[in-house]
Each structure stands twice: as structure tokens, then as C-alpha cells.
ROMI-124921 format. One record per residue (C-alpha): residue number from 1; x, y, z. Coordinates in nm, 2 decimals. Layout:
BEGIN
<votor = NUM	px = X	py = Y	pz = Z> .
...
***
This chain:
BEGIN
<votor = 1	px = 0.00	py = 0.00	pz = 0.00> .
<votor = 2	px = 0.16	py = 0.33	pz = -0.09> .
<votor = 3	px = 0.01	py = 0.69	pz = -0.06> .
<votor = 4	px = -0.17	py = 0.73	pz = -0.39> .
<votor = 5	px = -0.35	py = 0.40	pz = -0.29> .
<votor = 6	px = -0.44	py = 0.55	pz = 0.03> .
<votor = 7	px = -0.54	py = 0.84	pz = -0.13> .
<votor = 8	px = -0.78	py = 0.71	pz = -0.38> .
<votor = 9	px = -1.15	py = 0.65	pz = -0.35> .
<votor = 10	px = -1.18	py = 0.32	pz = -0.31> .
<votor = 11	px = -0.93	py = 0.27	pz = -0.02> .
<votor = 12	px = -1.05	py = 0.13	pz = 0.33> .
<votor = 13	px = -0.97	py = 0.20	pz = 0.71> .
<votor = 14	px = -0.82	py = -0.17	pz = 0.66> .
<votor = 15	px = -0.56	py = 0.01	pz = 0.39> .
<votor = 16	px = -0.52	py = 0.28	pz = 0.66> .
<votor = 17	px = -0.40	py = 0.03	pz = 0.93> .
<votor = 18	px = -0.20	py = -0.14	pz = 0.66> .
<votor = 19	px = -0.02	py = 0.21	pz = 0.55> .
<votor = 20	px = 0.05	py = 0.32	pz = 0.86> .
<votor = 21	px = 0.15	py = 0.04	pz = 1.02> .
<votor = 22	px = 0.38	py = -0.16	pz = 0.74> .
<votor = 23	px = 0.11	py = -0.42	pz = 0.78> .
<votor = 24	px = 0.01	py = -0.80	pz = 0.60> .
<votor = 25	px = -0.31	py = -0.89	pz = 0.54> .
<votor = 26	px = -0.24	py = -1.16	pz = 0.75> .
<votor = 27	px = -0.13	py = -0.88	pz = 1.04> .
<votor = 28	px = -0.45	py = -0.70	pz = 1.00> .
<votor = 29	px = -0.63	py = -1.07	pz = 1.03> .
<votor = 30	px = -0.43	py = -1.11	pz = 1.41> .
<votor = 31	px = -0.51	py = -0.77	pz = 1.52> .
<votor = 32	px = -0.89	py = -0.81	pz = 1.48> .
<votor = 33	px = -0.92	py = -1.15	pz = 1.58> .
<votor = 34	px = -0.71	py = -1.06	pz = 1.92> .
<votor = 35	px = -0.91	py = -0.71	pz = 1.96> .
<votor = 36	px = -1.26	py = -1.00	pz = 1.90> .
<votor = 37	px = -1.09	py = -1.26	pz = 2.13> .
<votor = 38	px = -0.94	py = -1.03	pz = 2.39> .
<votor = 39	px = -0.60	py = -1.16	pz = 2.55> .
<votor = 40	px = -0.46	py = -1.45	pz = 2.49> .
<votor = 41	px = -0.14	py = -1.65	pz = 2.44> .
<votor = 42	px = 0.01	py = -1.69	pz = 2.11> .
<votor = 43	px = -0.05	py = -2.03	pz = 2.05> .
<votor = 44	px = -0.38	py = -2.01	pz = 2.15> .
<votor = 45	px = -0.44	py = -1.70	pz = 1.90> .
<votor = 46	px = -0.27	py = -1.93	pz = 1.64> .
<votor = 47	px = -0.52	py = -2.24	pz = 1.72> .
<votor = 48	px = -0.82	py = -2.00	pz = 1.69> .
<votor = 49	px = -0.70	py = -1.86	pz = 1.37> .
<votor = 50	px = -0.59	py = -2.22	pz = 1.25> .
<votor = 51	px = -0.26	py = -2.07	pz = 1.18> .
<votor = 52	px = 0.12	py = -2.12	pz = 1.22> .
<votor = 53	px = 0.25	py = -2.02	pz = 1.57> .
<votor = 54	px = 0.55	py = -1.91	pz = 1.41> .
<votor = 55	px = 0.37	py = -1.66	pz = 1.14> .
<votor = 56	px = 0.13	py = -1.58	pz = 1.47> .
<votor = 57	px = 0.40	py = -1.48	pz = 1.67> .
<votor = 58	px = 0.59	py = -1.25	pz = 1.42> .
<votor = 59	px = 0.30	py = -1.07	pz = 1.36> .
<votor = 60	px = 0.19	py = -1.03	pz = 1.72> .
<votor = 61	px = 0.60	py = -0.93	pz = 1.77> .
<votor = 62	px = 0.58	py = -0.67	pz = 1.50> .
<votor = 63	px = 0.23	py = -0.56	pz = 1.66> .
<votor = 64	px = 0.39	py = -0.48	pz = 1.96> .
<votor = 65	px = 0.62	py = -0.29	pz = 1.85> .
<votor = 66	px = 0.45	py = -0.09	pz = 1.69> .
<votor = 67	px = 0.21	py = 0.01	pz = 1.97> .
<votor = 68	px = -0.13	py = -0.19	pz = 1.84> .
<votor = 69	px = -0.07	py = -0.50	pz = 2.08> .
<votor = 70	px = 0.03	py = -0.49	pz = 2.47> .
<votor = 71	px = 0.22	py = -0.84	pz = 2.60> .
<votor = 72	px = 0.16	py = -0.87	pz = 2.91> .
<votor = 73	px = 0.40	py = -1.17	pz = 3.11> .
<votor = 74	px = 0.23	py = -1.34	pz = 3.35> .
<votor = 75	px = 0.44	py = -1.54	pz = 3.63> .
<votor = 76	px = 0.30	py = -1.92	pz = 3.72> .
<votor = 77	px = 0.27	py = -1.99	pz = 4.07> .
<votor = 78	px = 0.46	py = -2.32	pz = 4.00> .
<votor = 79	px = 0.79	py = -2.13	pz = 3.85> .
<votor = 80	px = 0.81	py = -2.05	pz = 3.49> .
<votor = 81	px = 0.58	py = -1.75	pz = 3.27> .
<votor = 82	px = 0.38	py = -1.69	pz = 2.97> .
<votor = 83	px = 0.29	py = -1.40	pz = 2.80> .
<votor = 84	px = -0.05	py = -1.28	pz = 2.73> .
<votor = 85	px = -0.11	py = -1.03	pz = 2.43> .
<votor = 86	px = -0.45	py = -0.83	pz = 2.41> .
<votor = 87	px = -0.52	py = -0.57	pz = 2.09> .
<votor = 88	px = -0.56	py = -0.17	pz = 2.20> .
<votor = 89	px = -0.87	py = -0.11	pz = 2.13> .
<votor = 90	px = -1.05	py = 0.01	pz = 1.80> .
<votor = 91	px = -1.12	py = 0.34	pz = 2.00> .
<votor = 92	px = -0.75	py = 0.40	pz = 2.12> .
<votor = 93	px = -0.63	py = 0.28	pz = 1.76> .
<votor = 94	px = -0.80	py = 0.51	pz = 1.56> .
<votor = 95	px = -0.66	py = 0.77	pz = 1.81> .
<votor = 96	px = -0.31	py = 0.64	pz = 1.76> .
<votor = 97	px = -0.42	py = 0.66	pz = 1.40> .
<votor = 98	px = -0.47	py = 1.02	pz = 1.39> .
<votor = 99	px = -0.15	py = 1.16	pz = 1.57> .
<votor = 100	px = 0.03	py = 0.93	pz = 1.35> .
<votor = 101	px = -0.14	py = 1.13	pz = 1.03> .
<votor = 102	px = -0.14	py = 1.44	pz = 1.19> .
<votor = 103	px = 0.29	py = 1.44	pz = 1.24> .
<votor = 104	px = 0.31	py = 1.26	pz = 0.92> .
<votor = 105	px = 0.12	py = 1.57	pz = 0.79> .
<votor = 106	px = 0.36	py = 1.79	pz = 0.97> .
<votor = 107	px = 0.72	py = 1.66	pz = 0.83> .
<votor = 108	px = 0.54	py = 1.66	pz = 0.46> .
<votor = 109	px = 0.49	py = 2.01	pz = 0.47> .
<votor = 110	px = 0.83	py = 2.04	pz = 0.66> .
<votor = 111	px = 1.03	py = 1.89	pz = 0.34> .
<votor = 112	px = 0.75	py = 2.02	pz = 0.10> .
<votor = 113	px = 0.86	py = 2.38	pz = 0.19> .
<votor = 114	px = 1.21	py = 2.25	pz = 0.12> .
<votor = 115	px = 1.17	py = 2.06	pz = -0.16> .
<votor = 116	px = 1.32	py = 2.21	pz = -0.46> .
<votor = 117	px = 1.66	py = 2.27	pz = -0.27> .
<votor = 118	px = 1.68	py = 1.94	pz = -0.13> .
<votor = 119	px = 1.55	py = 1.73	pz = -0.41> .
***
């Protein structure tokens, strides 16, 4: 997804997320399954998806980083941890979203004042 896609007609809030986020179609899939599901372990998200844990667990990774997903670790009484990963929610997303646009925004017309000297 580049900007003219974004920009055109027929593109979605799905291409949004996708754009903004560097995200597969696959990603996308995680995120709104998780943000259905609520937390759960990777493996678990992978069953419910009937996915690969590895392919599930790069994408949740990635998801992280990027601020969509939180992982939280949670300690077992008997020794030993797992880590639980639950989607932001739509709501705090789509505000995510918009700071995201609104200081991409900002640096365009930062290097769009600047452009024919330092193209």
C-alpha cells in the first residue's frame, strides 16, 4: 500500500491500518481476531485462527512494536511464565491513528517547503 493507494477513492480503514502500520493482510487478520478474542497466548491466538504459531507470533512481535498490541507476562505460581497479548482497542487505535497522520502531515509540509533545494 503506498500513498496514492491510500489516497484514492476506493481505499478502506483496513488500507489505513496497513499504510500506517507496514502491515500484511495476515497482520490485519491477528489484530482483529485478538481485539474479538481479547488476551490471549500466542499459541492459542494461532489455534483459533488455525494458523502457524510461528507466522502468529511474528506478527503479534511486530504488533507490539508498533504500539497496536500490549504483552503482558504473567508469572506461574509453580515457576516459569507466559505472556498474554491483548489488541488496543478500535477506540485508542484510531486515536493512535490520527497523531500518526497528523505528524506525518507535519514533516510533509516540513520537506515540501524544502523541496526544490533538497531534491
Amino acid at each position: 500500500m503506498n500513498l496514492q493507494q491510500l489516497i484514492s477513492d476506493h481505499a478502506t480503514c483496513t488500507d489505513l491500518l496497513k499504510c500506517a502500520f507496514n502491515l500484511s493482510d495476515a497482520e490485519v487478520d491477528i489484530y482483529r481476531t485478538l481485539s474479538d478474542m481479547g488476551a490471549l497466548r500466542s499459541d492459542q491466538l494461532a489455534e483459533e485462527m488455525g494458523k502457524n504459531p510461528s507466522s502468529v507470533y511474528r506478527g503479534l512481535q511486530k504488533m507490539v512494536s508498533c504500539g497496536m498490541v500490549i504483552k503482558e507476562t504473567k508469572n506461574l505460581e509453580a515457576g516459569g511464565s507466559f505472556n498474554l497479548y491483548r489488541a488496543k482497542s478500535r477506540a485508542q487505535l484510531k486515536d493512535d491513528l490520527r497523531s500518526c497522520m497528523d505528524a506525518m502531515m507535519r514533516r510533509v509540509d516540513v520537506l515540501l517547503d524544502s523541496f526544490e533545494e533538497g531534491f
